[in-house]
N, C-alpha and C positions, 0 to 999 in steps of 0.2 A: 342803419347805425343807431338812430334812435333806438328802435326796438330791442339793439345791446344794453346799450345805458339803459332801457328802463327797467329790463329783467336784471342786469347787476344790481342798481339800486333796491330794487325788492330784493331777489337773493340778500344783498348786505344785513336791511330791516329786518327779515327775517330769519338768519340766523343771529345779530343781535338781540331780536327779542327771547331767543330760544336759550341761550346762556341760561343755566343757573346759578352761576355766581354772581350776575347779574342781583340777587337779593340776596346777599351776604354782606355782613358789613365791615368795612375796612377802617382800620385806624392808624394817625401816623405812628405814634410810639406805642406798638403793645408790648407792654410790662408785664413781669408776673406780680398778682395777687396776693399780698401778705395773707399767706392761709392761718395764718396765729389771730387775724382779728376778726371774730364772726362779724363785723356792722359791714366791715369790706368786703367779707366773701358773700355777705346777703346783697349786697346791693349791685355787686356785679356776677352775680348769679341771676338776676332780674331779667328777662326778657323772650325773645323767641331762638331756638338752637335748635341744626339739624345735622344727621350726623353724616362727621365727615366722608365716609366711604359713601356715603347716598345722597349727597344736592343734588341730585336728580328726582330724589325721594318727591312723594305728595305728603308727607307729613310732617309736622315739625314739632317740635317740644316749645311747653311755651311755660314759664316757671315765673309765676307773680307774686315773692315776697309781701306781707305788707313791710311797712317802714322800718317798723320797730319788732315785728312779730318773726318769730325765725321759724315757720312754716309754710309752705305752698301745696296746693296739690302740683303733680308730676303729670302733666295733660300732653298728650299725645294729640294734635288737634291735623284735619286737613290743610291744605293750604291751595286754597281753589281762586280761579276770576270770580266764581261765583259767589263764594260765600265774601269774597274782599266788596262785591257790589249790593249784597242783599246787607252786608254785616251780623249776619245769621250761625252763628255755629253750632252744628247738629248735638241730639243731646246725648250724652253719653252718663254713665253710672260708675258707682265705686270709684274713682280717681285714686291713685294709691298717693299718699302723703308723703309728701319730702320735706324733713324739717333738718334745722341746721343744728349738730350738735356737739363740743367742745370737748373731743377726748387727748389724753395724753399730749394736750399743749396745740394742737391740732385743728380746725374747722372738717370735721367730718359729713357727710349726708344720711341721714336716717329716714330708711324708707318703709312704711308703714301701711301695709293693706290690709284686704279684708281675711285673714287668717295667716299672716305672716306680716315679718318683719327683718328688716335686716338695714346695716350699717356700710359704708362705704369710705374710702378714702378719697380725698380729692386729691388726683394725682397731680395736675398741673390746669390752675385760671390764670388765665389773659383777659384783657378788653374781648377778646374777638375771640378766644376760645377757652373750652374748658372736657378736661379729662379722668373722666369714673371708669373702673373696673377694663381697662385697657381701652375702651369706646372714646373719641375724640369727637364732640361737638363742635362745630360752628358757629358764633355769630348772624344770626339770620333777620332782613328787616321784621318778619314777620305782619300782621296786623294794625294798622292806624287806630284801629276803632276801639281793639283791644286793650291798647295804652290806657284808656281813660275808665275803663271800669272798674266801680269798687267790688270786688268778688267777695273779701270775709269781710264785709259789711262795718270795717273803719274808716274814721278819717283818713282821707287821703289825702297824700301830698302833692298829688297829679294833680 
């Protein structure tokens, strides 16, 4: 009997631990986004997203405004035990540019890489989501360590 109980309690742990919505993150009231004010569509544009057909995915988008600056790069990053324990992210080139930019009354995405460019609409942000070119993101906890890095080299408010 023991040896029931102790294989259910395992089975439990570990398909609890195996969820990945288990690192999404959940808010009580999500609102949409006054898309007419670029300071609020930057600042909750801010963080890690993955998309929603794939949390199961190993990658996650992780988009770090600065405070005041209406640019990120658009980083595709892994999302490993291992890089969460080393705090190491592997290095990657060309990041394509997402900057935020205010057409026809609008907060749009303006995406900028190495021999192209192109314009998006933001079709619908929440706290906990947010929707380009039909693709629906997630909210994702993403990175601890990531929070506190200055990447375009200003003051930060972190």
């Amino acid at each position: 009997m023991r040896l029931i109980i102790y294989i259910s309690i395992l089975t439990f742990i570990f398909f609890g631990c195996s969820n990945p919505k288990r690192n999404l993150i959940v808010v009580e009231n999500d609102s949409e986004i006054d898309l007419t004010k670029l300071d609020s569509v930057r600042k909750n544009l801010n963080g890690f997203w993955i998309p929603e057909n794939n949390i199961k995915g190993e990658n996650i988008l992780w988009l770090n405004f600065h405070k005041v600056k209406n640019f990120a790069t658009w980083e595709i990053i892994p999302y490993t035990e291992d890089i969460k324990r080393t705090e190491e992210l592997p290095i990657t080139s060309s990041s394509t540019i997402a900057g935020l930019i205010k057409l026809n009354g609008k907060v749009q995405l303006e995406f900028v890489g190495l021999g192209d460019s192109d314009t998006t609409e933001i079709e619908v942000l929440t706290k906990m989501k947010f929707k380009i070119d039909g693709m629906t993101y997630l909210r994702h906890k993403g990175y601890d360590f990531l929070k506190t890095w200055n990447i375009h080299g200003y003051e930060s408010e972190k």
